[in-house]
Residue, then its C-alpha position, 0 to 999 in steps of 0.5 A: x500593727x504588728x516579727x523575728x529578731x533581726x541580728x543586729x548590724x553595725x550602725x555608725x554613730x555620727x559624730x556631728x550635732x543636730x544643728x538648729x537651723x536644718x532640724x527645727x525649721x523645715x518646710x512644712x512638705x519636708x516634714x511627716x510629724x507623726x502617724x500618717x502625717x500632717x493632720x493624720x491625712x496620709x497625703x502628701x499632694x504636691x510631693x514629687x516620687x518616683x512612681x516605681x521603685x525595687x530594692x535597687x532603683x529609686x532607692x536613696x538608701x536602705x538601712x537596718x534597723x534592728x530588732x522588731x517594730x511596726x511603728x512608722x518613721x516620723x521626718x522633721x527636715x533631715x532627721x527620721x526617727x524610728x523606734x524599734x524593740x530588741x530582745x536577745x531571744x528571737x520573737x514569734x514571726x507573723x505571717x501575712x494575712x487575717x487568722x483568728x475567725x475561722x479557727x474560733x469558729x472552729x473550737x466553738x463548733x467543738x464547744x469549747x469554753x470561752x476561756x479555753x477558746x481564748x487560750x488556745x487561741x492566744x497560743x497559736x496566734x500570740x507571744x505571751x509575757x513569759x514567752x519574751x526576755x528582756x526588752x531594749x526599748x529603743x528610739x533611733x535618729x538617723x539622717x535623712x540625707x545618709x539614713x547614718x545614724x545620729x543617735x540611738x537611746x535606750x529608753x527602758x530595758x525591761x521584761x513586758x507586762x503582757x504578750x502581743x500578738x504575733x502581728x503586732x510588736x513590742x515598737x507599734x506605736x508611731x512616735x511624734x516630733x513637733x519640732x522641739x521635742x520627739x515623743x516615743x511611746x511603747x504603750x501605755x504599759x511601758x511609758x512615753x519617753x521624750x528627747x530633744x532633738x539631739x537626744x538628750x531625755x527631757x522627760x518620761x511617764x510611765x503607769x501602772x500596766x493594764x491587761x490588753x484584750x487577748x493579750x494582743x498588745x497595743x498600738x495607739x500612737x501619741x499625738x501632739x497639739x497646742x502644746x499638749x500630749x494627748x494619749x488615748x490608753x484603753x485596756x481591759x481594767x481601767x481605759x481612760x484618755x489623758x492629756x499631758x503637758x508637752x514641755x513638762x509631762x505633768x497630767x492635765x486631765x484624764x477622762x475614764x472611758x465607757x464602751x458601748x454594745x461590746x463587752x471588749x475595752x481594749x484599742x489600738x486607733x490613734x486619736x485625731x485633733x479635728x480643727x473645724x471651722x466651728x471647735x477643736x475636737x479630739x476624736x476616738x473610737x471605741x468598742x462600738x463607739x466613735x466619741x468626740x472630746x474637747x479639749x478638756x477632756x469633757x464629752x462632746x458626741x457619740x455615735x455607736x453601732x461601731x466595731x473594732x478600734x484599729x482604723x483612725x480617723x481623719x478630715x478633709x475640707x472640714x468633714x470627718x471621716x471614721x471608720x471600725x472595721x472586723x474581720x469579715x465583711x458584715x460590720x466595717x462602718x465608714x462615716x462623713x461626720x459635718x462639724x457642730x454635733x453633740x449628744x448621741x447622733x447614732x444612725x438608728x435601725x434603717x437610717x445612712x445619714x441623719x443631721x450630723x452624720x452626711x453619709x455612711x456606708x455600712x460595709x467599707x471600713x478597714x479592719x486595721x487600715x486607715x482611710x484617705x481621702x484625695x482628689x474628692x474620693x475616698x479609697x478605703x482598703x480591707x486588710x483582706x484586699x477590697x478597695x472601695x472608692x467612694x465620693x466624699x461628699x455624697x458617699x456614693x460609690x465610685x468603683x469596688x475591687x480587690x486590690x491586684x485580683x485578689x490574694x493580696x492582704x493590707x495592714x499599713x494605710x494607703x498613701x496618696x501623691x500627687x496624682x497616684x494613691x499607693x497601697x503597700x501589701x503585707x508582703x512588701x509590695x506597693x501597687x500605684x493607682x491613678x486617681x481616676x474614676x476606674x481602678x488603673x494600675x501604674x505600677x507595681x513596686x516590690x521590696x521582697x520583704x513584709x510590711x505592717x508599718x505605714x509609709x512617711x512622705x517628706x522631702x520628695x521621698x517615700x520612706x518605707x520600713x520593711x520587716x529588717x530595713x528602712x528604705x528612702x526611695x527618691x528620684 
């Protein structure tokens, strides 16, 4: 998630068209379709990239990209595609770091209301609707041999329905291609708007806007599947998950969502198509919940005890994996889930695994970075710097500990290739790990510059988005 606005430099505009044969048909390895990747995984295992990197070597090229965003590139071949917000009046700059706990820990030492709690709260950590201008809502497509831009779009010039916080923007969702078409979404309170691969609108959907929790902004990304778009759109009025028709746009079905245990409605994760060896599942999390769907829309399975909806979820060799994270250390939930379930498959009271659930660790997950699993272990990052290595299938622990001994703070996802798992701090800087049984520094990359969005491998190539820049780093 979620920046100041960056000036706006001079982009030049191709002139040639996107050809058919090279933007349509690349190999699967020369593509990262959506948020984290192919099947949502972070993983890019047989990609050869340079193990270290700075703002001059290793590096393809760097670009501006202006304005404000924290979405993820997407690659198909030799297009990347990015999504940016731009304002003509500068937007609040996040710092590194969580903040928000020991400040509401504070004022309610005081015995301050709940309501004025939440808005000092929101002044200090937030930018309100009336605080923002008019927003640019922009889509780029840039070549990926050059990082020269091919095409730009205005999807929507319009003021912001809500605020965000400070860490998140008006750009946080990452878009998606399947090849045909790319889909850029701007939340549910500004719309989903879908180009051809050469830019040409195909088609748009907006909503009527629902308030955010805490006026925090949203996230979510879309994800594209069998031909459909599925969106998960939670708030604070109405939260429901909906299907659209890819080609056309049209609703296919909506589901309205329930909570559990937590008086929040509001997330931010990106919802997962589980294709086991059993069905085709949707998986969300919610307030206190992880829910599984079909591909109906119908309820398949829950499981509560769950906390904060920022992480998403993923699987490996037909297991799935979950996690909701919180600020502190006392509820971070992280589950291996085995294909068949239905119902309520809560863990109860004592209980790390039961028919469905294979293991669990209750203390783990990331508050907002997803998890990967590779080379058979599980590396789980805490905004806050804890990494924990388990197995992924027992569960049990491989090693714990803070990423670079310590004073380091992560929002994007961790990354793994090959060999080495990458793990990109706040502040720009990317620590190499070994994928053995300890934890072994390779390197340590840094660009200077902070970093929320997660990083895209395709093509041989690293693709990071710094606060101001894109970065190609390549051998």
């Amino acid at each position: 998630m979620s920046h100041y606005y960056t000036p706006v430099l001079a982009l030049v505009l191709s002139a040639a068209a996107v050809t058919g044969a090279s933007a349509r048909d690349p190999k699967p390895e020369d593509t990262w379709p959506g948020f984290r990747g192919h099947e949502m995984s972070g993983v890019a295992a047989t990609a050869n990239v340079p193990e270290r990197w700075s703002t001059r070597e290793n590096v393809k090229w760097a670009v501006p990209i202006a304005g404000h965003g924290w979405s993820s590139p997407i690659v198909w071949g030799d297009l990347v595609f990015v999504t940016s917000a731009i304002s003509s009046r500068p937007f609040k700059k996040p710092t590194p770091g969580l903040y928000g706990n020991e400040y509401i820990a504070e004022m309610q030492a005081q015995g301050l209301s709940n309501d004025e709690i939440g808005k000092r709260s929101a002044e200090r950590d937030g930018e309100s609707a009336s605080e923002a201008d008019e927003i640019r809502y922009m889509v780029y497509a840039l070549d990926g041999k050059t990082g020269k831009v091919k095409w730009e779009r205005e999807a929507i010039k319009a003021k912001p329905f809500g605020g965000r916080h400070r860490k998140n923007t008006y750009a946080s969702e990452t878009p998606f291609t399947d090849g045909e078409r790319v889909y850029a979404s701007f939340g549910q309170n500004v719309g989903l708007f879908v180009y051809s691969l050469d830019g040409k609108l195909l088609w748009k959907k907006q909503w009527d806007p629902k308030p955010i929790y805490l006026d925090f902004g949203t996230s979510s990304s879309p994800v594209v599947s069998g031909g459909r778009v599925y969106l998960l759109q939670d708030n604070e009025a109405q939260p429901s998950f909906t299907a659209l028709d890819a080609k056309t746009g049209q609703e296919l079905w909506r589901t309205p969502r329930s909570g559990g245990g937590f008086p929040v409605k509001s997330s931010w994760m990106t919802p997962f198509i589980w294709k086991n060896a059993l069905r085709t599942e949707i998986i969300t999390t919610g307030q206190g919940n992880v829910v599984s769907y079909d591909l109906d829309g119908k309820e398949l399975w829950r499981a509560t005890r769950m906390a904060m909806p920022t992480a998403s979820p993923f699987a490996v060799d037909g297991m799935l994996y979950v996690g909701t994270g919180s600020q502190g250390d006392a509820n971070r939930p992280f589950l291996a889930v085995k294909p068949g379930a239905g119902g309520d498959i809560s863990l109860k009271p004592g209980e790390t695994s039961n028919a469905f659930i294979v293991w669990s660790h209750p203390r783990a997950s990331g508050y907002t970075p997803s998890a990967i699993v590779h080379d058979g272990r599980a590396y789980v990052v805490h905004d806050t710097g804890i990494l924990t290595v388990l197995d992924a299938k027992t569960g049990q622990q491989i090693y714990k500990v803070r990423v670079g001994g310590g004073g380091q703070t992560f929002s994007a996802s961790p990354i793994a290739v090959g060999k080495r798992v990458m793990l990109l701090t706040e502040e720009g800087l990317t620590f190499v790990l070994d994928t053995g049984a300890e934890y072994k520094e390779i390197a340590r990359n840094d660009l200077g510059e902070m970093t929320l969005a997660s990083p895209a491998v395709a093509g041989n190539a690293i693709y990071i988005r710094t606060e101001s820049k894109l970065y190609k780093i390549a051998r």
